[in-house]
PAZAPA-4460 file (N, C-alpha, C; in steps of 0.05 Angstrom, whole numbers, plus 32768, in hexadecimal, padded with zeros to 4 digits):
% residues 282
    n_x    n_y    n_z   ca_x   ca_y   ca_z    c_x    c_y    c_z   seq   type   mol
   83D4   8DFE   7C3A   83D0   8E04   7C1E   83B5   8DFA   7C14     1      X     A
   83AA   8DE5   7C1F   8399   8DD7   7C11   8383   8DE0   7C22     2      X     A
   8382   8DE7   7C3B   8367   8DFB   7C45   8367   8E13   7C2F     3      X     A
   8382   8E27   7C31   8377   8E36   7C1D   836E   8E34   7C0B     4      X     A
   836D   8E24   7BF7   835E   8E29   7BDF   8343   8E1B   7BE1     5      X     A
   833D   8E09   7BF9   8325   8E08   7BFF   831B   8E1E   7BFB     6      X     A
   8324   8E33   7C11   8317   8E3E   7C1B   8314   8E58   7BFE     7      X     A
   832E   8E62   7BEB   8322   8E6A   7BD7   8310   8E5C   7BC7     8      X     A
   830E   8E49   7BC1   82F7   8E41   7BA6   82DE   8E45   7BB4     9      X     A
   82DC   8E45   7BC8   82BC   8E4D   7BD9   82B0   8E64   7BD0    10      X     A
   82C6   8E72   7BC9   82BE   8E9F   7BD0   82BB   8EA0   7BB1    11      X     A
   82AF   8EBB   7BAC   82A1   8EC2   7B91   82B0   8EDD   7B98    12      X     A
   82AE   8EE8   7B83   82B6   8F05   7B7A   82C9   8F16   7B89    13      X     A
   82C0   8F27   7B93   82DB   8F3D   7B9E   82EA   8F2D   7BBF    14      X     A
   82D7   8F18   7BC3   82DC   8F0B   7BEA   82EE   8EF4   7BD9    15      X     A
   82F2   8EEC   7BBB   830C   8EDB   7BB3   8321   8EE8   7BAF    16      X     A
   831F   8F00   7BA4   8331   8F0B   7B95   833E   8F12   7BB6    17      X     A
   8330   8F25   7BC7   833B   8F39   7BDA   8352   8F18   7BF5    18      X     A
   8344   8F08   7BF0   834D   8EF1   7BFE   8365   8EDF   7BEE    19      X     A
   836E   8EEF   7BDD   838E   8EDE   7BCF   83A0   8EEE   7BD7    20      X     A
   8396   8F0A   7BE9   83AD   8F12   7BE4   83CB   8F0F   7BFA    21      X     A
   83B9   8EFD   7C0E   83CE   8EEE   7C26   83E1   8EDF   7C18    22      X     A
   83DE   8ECB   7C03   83E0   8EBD   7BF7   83FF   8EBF   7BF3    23      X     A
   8408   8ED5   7BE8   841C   8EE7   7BDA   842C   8EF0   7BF0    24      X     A
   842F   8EDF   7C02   8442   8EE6   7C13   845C   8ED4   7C1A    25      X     A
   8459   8EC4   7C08   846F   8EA8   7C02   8477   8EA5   7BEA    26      X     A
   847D   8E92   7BDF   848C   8E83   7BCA   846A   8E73   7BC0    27      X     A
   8471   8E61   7BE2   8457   8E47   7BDF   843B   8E5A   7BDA    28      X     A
   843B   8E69   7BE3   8419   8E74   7BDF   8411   8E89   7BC0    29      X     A
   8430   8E8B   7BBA   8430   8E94   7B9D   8421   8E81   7B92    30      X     A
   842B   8E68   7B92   8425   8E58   7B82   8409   8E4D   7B84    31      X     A
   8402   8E4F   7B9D   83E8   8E42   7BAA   83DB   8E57   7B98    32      X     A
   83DA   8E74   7B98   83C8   8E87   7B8B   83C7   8E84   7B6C    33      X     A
   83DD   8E78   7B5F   83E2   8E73   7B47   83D1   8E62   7B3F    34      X     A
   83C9   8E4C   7B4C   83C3   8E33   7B4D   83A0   8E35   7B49    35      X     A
   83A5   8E46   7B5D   8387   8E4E   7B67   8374   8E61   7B4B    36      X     A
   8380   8E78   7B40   837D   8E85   7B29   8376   8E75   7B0E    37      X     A
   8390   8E68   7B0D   8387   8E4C   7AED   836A   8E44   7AEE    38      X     A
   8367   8E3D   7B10   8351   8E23   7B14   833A   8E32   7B15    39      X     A
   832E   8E4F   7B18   8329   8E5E   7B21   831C   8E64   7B00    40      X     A
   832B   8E6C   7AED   8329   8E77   7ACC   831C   8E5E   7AC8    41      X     A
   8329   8E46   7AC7   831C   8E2F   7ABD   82FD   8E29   7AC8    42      X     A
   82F8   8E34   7AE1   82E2   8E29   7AE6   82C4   8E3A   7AE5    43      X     A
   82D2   8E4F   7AEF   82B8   8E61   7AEF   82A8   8E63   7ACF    44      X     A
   8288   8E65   7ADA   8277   8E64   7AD0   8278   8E7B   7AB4    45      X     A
   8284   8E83   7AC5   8284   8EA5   7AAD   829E   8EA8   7A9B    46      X     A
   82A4   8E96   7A91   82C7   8E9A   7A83   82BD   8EA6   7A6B    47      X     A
   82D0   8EA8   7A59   82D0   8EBC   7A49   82C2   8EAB   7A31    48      X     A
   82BF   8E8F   7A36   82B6   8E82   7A18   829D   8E78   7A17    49      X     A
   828E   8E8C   7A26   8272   8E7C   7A3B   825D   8E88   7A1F    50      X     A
   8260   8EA0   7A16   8257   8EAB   79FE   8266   8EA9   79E0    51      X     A
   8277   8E9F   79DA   8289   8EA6   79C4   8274   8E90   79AC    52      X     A
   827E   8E9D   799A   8273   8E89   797E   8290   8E84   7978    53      X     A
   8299   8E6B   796A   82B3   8E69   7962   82AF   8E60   7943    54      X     A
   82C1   8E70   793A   82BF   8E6A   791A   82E0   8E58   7916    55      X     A
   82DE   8E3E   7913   82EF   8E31   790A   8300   8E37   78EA    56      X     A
   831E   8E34   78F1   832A   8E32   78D8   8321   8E2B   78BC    57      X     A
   8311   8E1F   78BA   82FC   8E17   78A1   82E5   8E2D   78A3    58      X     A
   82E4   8E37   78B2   82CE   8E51   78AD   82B5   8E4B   78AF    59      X     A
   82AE   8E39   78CA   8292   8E34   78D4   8292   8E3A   78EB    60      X     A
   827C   8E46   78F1   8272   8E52   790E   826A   8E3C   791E    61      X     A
   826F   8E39   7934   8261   8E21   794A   825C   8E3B   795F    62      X     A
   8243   8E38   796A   8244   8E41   7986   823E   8E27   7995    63      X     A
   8235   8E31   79B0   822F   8E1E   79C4   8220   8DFC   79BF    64      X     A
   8209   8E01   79A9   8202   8DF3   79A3   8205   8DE0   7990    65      X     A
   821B   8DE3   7982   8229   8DCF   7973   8235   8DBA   797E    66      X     A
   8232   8DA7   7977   824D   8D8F   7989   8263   8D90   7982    67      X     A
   8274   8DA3   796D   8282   8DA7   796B   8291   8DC7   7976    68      X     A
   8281   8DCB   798D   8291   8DE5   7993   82A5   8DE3   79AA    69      X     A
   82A4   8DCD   79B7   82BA   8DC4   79CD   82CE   8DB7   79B5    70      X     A
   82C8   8DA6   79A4   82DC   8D9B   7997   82F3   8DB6   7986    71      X     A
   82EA   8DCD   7986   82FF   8DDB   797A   830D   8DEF   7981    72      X     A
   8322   8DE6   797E   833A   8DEB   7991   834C   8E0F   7985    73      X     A
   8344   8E0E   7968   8353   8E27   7957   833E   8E31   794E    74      X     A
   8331   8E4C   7956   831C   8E52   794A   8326   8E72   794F    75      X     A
   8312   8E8C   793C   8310   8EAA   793F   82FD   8EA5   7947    76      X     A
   82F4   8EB6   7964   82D6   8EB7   797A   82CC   8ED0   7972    77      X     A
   82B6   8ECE   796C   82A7   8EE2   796D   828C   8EE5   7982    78      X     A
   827B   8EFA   7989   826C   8EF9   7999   824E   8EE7   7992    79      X     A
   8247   8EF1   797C   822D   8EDF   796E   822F   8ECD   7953    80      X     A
   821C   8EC2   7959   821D   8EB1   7937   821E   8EC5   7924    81      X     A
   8209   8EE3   7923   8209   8EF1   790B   8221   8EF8   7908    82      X     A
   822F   8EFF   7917   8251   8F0D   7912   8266   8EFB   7905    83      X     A
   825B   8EDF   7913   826C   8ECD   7907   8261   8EC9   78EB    84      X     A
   8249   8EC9   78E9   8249   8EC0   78C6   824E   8EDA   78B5    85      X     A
   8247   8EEA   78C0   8250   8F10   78B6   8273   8F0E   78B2    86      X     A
   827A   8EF7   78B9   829C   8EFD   78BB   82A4   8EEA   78A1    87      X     A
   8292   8EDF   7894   8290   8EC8   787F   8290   8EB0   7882    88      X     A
   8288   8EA5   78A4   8287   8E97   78A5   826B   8E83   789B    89      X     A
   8267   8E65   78A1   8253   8E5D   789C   824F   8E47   78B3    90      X     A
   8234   8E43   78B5   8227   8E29   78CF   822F   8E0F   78C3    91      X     A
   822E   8DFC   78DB   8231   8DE3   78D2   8220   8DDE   78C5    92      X     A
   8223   8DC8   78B5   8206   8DAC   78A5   81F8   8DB0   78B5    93      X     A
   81FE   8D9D   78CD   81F6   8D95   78DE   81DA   8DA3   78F3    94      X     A
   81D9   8DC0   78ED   81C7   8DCB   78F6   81C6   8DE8   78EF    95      X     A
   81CC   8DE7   78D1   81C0   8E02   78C4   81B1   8E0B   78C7    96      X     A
   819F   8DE4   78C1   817D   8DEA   78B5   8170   8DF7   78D3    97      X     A
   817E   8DE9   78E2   816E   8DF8   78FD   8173   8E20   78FF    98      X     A
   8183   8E1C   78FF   8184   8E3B   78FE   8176   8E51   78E2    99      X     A
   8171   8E45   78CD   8164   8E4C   78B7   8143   8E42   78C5   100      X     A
   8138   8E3B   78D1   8123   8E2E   78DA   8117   8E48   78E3   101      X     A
   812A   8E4F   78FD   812B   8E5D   7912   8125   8E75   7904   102      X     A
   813A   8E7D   78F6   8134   8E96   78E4   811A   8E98   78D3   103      X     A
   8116   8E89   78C7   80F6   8E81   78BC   80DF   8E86   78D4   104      X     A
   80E4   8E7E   78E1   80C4   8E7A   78FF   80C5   8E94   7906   105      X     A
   80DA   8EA2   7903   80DC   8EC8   790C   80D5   8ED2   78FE   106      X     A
   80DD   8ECB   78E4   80D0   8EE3   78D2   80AF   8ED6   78C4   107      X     A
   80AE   8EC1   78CC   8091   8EC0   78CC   807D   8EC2   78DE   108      X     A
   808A   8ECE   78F8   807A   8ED7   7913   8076   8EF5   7907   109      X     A
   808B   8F08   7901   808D   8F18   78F3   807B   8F25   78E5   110      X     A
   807B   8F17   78CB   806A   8F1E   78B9   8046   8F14   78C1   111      X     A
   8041   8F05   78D1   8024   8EFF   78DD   801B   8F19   78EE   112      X     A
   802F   8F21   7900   802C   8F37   7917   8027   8F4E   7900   113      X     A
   8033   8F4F   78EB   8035   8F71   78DC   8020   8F66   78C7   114      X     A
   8011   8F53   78C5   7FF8   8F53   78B8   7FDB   8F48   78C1   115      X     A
   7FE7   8F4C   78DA   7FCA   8F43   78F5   7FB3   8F2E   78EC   116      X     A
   7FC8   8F12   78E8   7FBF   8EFB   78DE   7FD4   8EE7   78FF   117      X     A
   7FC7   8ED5   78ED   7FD6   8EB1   7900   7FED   8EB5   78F1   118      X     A
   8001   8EA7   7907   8019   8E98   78F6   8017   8E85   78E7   119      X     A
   8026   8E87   78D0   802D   8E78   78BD   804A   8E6D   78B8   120      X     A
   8057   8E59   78B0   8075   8E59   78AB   8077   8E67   7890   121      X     A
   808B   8E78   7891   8093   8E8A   7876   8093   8E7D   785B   122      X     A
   8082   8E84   7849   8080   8E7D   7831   8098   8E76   7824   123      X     A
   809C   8E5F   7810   80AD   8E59   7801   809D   8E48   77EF   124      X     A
   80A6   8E4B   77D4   809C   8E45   77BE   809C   8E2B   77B8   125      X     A
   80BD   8E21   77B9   80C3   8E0D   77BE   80B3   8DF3   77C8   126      X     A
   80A6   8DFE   77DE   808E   8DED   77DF   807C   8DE2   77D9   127      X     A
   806D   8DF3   77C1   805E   8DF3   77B3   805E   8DE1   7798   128      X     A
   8070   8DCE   7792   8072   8DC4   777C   8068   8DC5   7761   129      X     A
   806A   8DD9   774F   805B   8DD9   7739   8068   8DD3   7720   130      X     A
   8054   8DD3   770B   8056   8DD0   76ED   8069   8DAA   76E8   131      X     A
   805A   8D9E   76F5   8062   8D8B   76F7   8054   8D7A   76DE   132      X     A
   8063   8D60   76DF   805A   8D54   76C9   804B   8D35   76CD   133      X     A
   8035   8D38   76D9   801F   8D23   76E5   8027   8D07   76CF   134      X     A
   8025   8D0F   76B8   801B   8CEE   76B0   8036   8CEF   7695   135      X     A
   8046   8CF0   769D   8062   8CEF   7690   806C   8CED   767B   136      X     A
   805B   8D05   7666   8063   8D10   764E   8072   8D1D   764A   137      X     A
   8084   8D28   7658   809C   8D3D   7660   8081   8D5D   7655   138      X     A
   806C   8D61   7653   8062   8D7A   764E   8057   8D7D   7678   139      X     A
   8060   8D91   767E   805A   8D97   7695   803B   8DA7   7698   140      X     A
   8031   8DAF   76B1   801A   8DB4   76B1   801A   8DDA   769F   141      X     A
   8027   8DE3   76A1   8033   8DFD   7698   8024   8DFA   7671   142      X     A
   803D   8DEB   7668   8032   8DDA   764F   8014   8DD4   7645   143      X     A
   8007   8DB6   7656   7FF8   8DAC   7658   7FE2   8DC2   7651   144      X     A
   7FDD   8DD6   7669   7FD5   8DE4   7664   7FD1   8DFF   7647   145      X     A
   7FE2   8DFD   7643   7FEA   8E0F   762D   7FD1   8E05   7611   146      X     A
   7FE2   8DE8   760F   7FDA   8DD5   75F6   7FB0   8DD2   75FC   147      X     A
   7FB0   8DD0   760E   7F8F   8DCD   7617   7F84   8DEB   7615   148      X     A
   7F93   8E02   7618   7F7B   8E15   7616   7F87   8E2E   75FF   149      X     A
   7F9A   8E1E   75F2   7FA3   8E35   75D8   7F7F   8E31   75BC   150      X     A
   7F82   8E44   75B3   7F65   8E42   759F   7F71   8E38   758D   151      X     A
   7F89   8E31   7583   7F9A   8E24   7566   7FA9   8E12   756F   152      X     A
   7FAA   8DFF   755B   7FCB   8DEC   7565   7FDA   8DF4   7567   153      X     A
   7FEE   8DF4   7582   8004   8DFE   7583   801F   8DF0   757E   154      X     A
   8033   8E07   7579   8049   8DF2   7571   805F   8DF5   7586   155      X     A
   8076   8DE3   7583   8084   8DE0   75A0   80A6   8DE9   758F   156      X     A
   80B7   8DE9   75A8   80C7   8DEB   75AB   80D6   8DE2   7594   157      X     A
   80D7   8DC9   759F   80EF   8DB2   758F   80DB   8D99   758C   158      X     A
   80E7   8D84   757F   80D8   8D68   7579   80D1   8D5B   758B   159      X     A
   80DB   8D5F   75A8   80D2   8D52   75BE   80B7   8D50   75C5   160      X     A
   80AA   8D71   75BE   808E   8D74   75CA   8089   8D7D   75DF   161      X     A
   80A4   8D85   75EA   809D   8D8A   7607   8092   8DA5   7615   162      X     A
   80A1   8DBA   7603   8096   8DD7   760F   808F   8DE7   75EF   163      X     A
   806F   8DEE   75F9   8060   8E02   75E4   806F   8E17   75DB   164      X     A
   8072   8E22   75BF   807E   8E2F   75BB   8072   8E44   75AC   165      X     A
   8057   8E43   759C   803F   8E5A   759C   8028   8E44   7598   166      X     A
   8013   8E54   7598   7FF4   8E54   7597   7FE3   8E65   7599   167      X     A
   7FCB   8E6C   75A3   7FB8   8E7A   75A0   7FAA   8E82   75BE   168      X     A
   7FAE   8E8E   75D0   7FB1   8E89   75E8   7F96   8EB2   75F2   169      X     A
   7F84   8EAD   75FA   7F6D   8EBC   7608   7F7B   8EBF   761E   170      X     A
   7F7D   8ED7   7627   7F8A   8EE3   7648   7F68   8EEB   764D   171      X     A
   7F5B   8EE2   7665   7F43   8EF2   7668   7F44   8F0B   7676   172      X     A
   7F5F   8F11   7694   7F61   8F21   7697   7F68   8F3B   7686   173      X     A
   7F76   8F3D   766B   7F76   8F54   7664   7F66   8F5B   7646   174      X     A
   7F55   8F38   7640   7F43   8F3C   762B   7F5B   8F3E   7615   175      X     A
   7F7D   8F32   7610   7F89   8F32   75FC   7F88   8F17   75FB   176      X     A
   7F95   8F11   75D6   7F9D   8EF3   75D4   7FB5   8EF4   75CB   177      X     A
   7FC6   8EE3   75CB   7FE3   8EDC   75D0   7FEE   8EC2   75BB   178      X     A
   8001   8EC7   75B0   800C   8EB4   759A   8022   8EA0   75A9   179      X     A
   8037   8EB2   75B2   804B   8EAC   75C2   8049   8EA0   75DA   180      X     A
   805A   8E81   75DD   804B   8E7D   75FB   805A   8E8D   7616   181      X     A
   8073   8E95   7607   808C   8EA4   7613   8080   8EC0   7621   182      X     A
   806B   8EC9   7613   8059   8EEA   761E   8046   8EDF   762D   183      X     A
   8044   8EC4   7635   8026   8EBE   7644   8035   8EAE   7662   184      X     A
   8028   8EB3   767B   8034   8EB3   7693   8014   8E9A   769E   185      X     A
   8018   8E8B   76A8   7FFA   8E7C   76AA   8001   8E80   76D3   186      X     A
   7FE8   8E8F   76D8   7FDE   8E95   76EE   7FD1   8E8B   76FE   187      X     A
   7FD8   8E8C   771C   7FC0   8E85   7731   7FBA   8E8C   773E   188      X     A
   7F9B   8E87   773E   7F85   8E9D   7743   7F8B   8EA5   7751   189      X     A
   7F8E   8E94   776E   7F96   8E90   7786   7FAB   8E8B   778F   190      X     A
   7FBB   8E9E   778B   7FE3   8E9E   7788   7FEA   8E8C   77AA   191      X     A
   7FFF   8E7C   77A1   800B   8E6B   77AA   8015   8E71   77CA   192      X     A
   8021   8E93   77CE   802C   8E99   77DD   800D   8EA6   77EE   193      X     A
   7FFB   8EB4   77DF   7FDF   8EB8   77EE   7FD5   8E9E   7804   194      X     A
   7FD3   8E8C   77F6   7FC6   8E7D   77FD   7FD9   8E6D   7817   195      X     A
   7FEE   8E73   780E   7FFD   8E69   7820   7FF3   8E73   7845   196      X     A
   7FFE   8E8C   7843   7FF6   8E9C   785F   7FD7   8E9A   7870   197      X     A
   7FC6   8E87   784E   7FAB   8E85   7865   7FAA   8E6A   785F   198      X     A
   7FB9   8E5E   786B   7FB2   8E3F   7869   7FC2   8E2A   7865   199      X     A
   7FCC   8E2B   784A   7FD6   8E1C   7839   7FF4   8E16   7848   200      X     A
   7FFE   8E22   785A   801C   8E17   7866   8018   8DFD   7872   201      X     A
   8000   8DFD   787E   7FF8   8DE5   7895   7FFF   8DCB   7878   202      X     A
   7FF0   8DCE   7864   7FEB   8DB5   784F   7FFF   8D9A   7850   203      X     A
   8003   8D87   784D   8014   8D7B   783C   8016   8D7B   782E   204      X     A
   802B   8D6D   781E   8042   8D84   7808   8030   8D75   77EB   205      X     A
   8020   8D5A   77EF   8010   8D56   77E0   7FF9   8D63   77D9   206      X     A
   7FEE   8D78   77EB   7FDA   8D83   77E6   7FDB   8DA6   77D4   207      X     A
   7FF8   8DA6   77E3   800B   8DC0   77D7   800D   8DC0   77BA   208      X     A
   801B   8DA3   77B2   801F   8DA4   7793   8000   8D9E   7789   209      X     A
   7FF0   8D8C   778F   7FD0   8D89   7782   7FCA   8DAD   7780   210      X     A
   7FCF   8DBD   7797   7FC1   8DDA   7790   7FD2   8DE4   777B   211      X     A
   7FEA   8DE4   777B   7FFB   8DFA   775E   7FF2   8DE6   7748   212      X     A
   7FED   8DD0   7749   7FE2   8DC9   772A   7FD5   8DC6   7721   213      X     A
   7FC3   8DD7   7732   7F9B   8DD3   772F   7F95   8DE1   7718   214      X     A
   7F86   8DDB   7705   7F80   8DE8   76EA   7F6B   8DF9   76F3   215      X     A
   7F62   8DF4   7704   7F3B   8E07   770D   7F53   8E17   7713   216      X     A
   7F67   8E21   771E   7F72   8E3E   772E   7F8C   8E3A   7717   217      X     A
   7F86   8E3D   7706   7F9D   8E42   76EE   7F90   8E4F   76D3   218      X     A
   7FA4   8E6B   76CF   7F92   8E71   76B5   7FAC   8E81   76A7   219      X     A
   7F9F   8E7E   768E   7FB5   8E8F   7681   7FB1   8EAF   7675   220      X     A
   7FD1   8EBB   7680   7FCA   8ED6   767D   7FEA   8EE9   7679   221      X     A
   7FE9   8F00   766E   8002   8F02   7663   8015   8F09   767F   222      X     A
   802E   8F0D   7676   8046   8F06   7688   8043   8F24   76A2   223      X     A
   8044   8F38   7694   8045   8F54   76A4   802D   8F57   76B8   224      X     A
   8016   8F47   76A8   7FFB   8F4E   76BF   8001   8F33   76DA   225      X     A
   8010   8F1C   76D2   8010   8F0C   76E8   8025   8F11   76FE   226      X     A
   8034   8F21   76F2   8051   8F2B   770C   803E   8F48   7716   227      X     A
   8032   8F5A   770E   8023   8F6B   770F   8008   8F60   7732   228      X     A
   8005   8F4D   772B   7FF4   8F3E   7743   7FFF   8F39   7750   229      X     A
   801A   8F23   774A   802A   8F20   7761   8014   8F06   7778   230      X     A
   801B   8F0D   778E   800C   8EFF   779E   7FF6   8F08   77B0   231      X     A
   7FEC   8F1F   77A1   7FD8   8F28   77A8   7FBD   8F1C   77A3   232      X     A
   7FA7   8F1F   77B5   7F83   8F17   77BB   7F79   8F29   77B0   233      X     A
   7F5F   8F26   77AE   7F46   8F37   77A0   7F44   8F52   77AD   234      X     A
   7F51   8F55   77C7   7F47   8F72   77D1   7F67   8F7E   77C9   235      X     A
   7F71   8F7B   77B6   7F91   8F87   77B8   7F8B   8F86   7795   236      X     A
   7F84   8F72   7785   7F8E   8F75   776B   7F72   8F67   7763   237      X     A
   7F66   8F71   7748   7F53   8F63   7736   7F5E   8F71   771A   238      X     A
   7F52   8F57   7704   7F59   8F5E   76EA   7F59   8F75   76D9   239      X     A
   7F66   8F81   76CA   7F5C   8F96   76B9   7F43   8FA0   76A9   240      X     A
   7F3B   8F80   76A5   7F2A   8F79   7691   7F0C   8F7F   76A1   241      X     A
   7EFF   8F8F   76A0   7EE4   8F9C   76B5   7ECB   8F80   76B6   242      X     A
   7ECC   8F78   7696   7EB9   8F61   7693   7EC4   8F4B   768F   243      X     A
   7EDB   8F44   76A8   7EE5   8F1F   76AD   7EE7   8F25   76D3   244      X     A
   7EE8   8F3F   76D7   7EE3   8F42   76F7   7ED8   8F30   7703   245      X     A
   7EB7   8F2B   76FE   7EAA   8F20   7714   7EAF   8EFF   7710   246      X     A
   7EB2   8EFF   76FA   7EC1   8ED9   76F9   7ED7   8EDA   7700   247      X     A
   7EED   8EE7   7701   7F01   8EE3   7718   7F05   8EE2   7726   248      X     A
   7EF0   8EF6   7739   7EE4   8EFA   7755   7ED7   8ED7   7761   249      X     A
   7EC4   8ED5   7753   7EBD   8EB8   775F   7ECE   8EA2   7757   250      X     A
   7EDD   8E9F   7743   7EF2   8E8D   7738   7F0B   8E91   775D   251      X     A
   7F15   8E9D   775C   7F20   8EA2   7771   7F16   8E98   779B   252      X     A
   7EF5   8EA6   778E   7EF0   8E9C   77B0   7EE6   8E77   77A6   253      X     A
   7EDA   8E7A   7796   7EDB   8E53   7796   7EF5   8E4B   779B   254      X     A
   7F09   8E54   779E   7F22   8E3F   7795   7F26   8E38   77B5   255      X     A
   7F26   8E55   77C3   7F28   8E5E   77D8   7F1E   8E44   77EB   256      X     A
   7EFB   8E45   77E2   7EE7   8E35   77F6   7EF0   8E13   77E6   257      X     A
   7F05   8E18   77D1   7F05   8DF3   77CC   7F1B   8DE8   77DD   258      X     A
   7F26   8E04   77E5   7F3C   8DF1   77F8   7F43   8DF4   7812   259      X     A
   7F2F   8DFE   7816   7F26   8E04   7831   7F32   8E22   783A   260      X     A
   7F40   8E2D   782D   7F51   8E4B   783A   7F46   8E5A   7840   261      X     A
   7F46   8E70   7859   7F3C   8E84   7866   7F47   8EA8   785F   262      X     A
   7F31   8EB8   7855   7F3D   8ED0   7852   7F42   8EDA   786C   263      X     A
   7F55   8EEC   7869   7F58   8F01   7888   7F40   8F07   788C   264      X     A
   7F3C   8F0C   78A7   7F1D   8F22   78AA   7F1A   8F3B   78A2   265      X     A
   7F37   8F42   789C   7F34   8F5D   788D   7F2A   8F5A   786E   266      X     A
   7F2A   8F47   7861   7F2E   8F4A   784A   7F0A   8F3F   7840   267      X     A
   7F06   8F28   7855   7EEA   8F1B   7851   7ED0   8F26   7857   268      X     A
   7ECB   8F42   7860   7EB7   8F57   785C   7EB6   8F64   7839   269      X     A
   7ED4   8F6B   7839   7EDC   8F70   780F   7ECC   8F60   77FE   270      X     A
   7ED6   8F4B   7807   7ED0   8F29   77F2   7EB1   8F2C   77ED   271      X     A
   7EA7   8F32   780C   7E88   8F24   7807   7E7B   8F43   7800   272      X     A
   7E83   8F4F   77F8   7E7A   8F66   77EB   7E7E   8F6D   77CD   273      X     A
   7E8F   8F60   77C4   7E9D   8F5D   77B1   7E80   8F3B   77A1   274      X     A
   7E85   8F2A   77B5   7E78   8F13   77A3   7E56   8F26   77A6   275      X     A
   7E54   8F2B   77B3   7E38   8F3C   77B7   7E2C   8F4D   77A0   276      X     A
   7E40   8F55   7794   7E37   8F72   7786   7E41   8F61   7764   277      X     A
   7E4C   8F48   7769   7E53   8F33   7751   7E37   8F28   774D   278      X     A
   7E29   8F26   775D   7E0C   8F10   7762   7DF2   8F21   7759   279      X     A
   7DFD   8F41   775A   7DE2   8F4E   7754   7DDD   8F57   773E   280      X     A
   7DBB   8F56   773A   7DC5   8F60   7718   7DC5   8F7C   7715   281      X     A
   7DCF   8F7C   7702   7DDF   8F94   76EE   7DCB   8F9D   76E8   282      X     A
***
């Protein structure tokens, strides 16, 4: 008995299977083949749980790479993590962030390849820390701003002081002025998520918030024309306003050259044609 099953656990595929079937000619070799089969499921490389994602009774996915996927004993298997979280499930704590990482580094390989630039890690705003409140008046830079470039004293909210509530406010892009601080959207030049893709991801997160609260790349302008830009550059969007163009144009590439960021090459033949024809006279 104990040669045989030597001699099966040696054999692979159809020379195991075709070799049990002596086996079955007893009581004892029933058993020997029985024996042999359990040990056989249990061991081979290829069992059925070699791929499974298991979504535990609490409704978290573990695959292979969790330390908790041997520990669980009652789970619904599915084939991938997406199926499993498609089933309502959710990832551990423990290594969400990794898998949200993962998903991030793809779709920012992604979006570099479909705009024939370098990789960047995918923009998030979040990062960017703004309208903060530097020297701890509770008026944020949003505010701050407001009170420094309204033409009238403005008045606020409530007695606190904290958020403007009208004044006298010049949009240069559309050449209107503005009472309400509620109709005015305060802009940058050099949008947050632009600047991001040429450069700005590499930063520390101190250099991130110094850029969103830079007053040189902050201006004020009404609400429709700043979602209207969006996060678009000089070769995609310029102002309405025909005579604030060419100061936007260089307002913009200064900001560019103060912080070191690089246009695409597609775009930096535009630029210097653009500051070119800004430089000549009229």
């Amino acid at each position: 008995m104990l040669v045989a099953c030597r001699r099966l656990f040696s054999l692979e595929g159809n020379e195991a299977a075709n070799s049990t079937f002596w086996l079955f000619d007893s009581p004892m070799r029933k058993s020997v083949t029985f024996l042999f089969i359990m040990a056989h499921v249990s061991l081979s490389p290829s069992h059925a749980l070699a791929d499974v994602v298991k979504k535990s009774n609490s409704g978290i996915c573990h695959d292979e790479s969790s330390r908790y996927f041997e520990k669980t004993k009652s789970f619904t298997a599915f084939p991938s993590i997406e199926e499993c979280l498609g089933s309502g499930g959710r990832l551990p704590k423990s290594y969400a962030n990794k898998h949200r990482e993962i998903e991030l580094a793809s779709r920012a390989t992604e979006e570099a390849n479909r705009e024939g630039r370098g990789y960047s890690k995918i923009y998030d705003r979040d990062l960017y820390e703004h309208w903060i409140d530097t020297d701890g008046d509770c008026q944020n830079t949003r505010h701050e701003l407001l009170i420094a470039q309204s033409l009238e004293p403005v008045t606020f909210t409530n007695a606190s002081k904290c958020t403007v509530k009208t004044g006298s406010w010049y949009g240069a892009m559309t050449s209107k002025t503005f009472s309400l601080a509620s109709d005015v959207d305060i802009d940058h030049v050099v949008p947050l998520a632009y600047a991001h893709v040429r450069g700005a991801w590499s930063w520390p997160s101190a250099k991130k918030m110094a850029f969103a609260n830079d007053e040189d790349n902050l201006r004020i302008t009404e609400d429709n024309i700043n979602q209207s830009k969006g996060a678009q550059g000089l070769t995609e969007f310029l102002p309405p306003n025909l005579a604030y163009r060419c100061n936007y144009i260089r307002d913009f590439d200064g900001i560019m050259k103060k912080y070191g960021l690089s246009y695409f090459k597609s775009e930096e033949r535009e630029v210097d044609k653009m500051l070119a024809k800004c430089s000549s006279p009229h």
